[in-house]
FISEKOL-416323 format. One line per 10 residues: their letters; for each residue x, y, z of C-alpha. Coordinates in steps of 0.001 Angstrom, whole numbers. Example, Ala and Ser with C-alpha at 12.3 -4.5 7.8 and 13.67 -1.06 7.14 Angstrom:
# FISEKOL-416323
as = 12300 -4500 7800  13670 -1060 7140
This chain:
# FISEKOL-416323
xxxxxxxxxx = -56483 -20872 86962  -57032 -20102 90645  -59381 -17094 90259  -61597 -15578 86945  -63551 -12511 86473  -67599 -13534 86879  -70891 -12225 85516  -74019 -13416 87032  -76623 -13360 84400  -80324 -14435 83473
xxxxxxxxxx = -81326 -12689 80289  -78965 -12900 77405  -75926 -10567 77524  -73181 -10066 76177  -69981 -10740 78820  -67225 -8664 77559  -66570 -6645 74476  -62593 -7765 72987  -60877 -11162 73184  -60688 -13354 76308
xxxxxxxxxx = -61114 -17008 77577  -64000 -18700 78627  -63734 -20815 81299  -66944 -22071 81968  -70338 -21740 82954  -72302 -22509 86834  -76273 -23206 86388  -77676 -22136 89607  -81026 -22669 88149  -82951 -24107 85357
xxxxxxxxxx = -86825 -24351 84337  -89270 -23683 81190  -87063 -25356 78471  -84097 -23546 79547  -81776 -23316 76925  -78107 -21145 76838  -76040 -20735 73256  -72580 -19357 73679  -70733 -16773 70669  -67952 -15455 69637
xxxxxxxxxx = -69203 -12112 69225  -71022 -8918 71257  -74327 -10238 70103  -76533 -13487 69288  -74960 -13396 65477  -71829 -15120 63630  -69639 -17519 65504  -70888 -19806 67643  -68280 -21033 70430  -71349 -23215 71869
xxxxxxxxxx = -74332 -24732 70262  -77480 -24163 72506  -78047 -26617 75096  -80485 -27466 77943  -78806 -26889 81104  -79283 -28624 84120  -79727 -26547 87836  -76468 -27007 90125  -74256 -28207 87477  -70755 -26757 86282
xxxxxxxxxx = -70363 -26924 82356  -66235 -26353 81889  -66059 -24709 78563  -61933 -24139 77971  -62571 -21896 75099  -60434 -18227 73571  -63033 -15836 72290  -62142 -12800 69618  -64110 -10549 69065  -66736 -11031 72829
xxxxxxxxxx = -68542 -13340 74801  -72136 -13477 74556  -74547 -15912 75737  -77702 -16815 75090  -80620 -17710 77595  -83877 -19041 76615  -86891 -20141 79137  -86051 -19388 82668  -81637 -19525 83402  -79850 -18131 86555
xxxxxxxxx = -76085 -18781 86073  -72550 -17528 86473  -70506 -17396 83292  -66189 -17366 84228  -63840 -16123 81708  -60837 -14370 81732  -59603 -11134 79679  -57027 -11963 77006  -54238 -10064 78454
């Protein structure tokens, strides 16, 4: 994949409503015990695609993974990052 759609986020949100791909996520910064939690769903409930994990500032976290029913990720302490995904077409 040569280009994805992007959303730049540092709160938890939820990335897209419907089925798509996750491609991966860009930490442009990281402080007081950052934390981000990845699921399957249009809220922080149900399936988790990924477990929460401390990210690191200027790193690239490839996460190949199809979502059903949304993408929503969860940010704890202080995140700035870039989620990429695609819509299922």
């Amino acid at each position: 994949v040569e280009s994805a759609n992007y959303t730049n986020i540092a709160t938890s949100t939820a990335i897209r409503t419907g089925a798509g791909q996750l491609l991966g996520i860009f930490v442009a910064s990281a402080s007081s015990t950052p934390t981000i939690k990845v699921w399957d769903n249009t809220s922080g409930a149900t399936t988790v695609i990924v477990n929460t994990f401390t990210p690191i500032a200027g790193t690239f976290y490839p996460i190949p993974a199809n979502f059903n029913t949304g993408c929503y990720v969860t940010i704890g302490g202080t995140v700035d990052c870039t989620v990429f995904w695609l819509p299922t077409l």
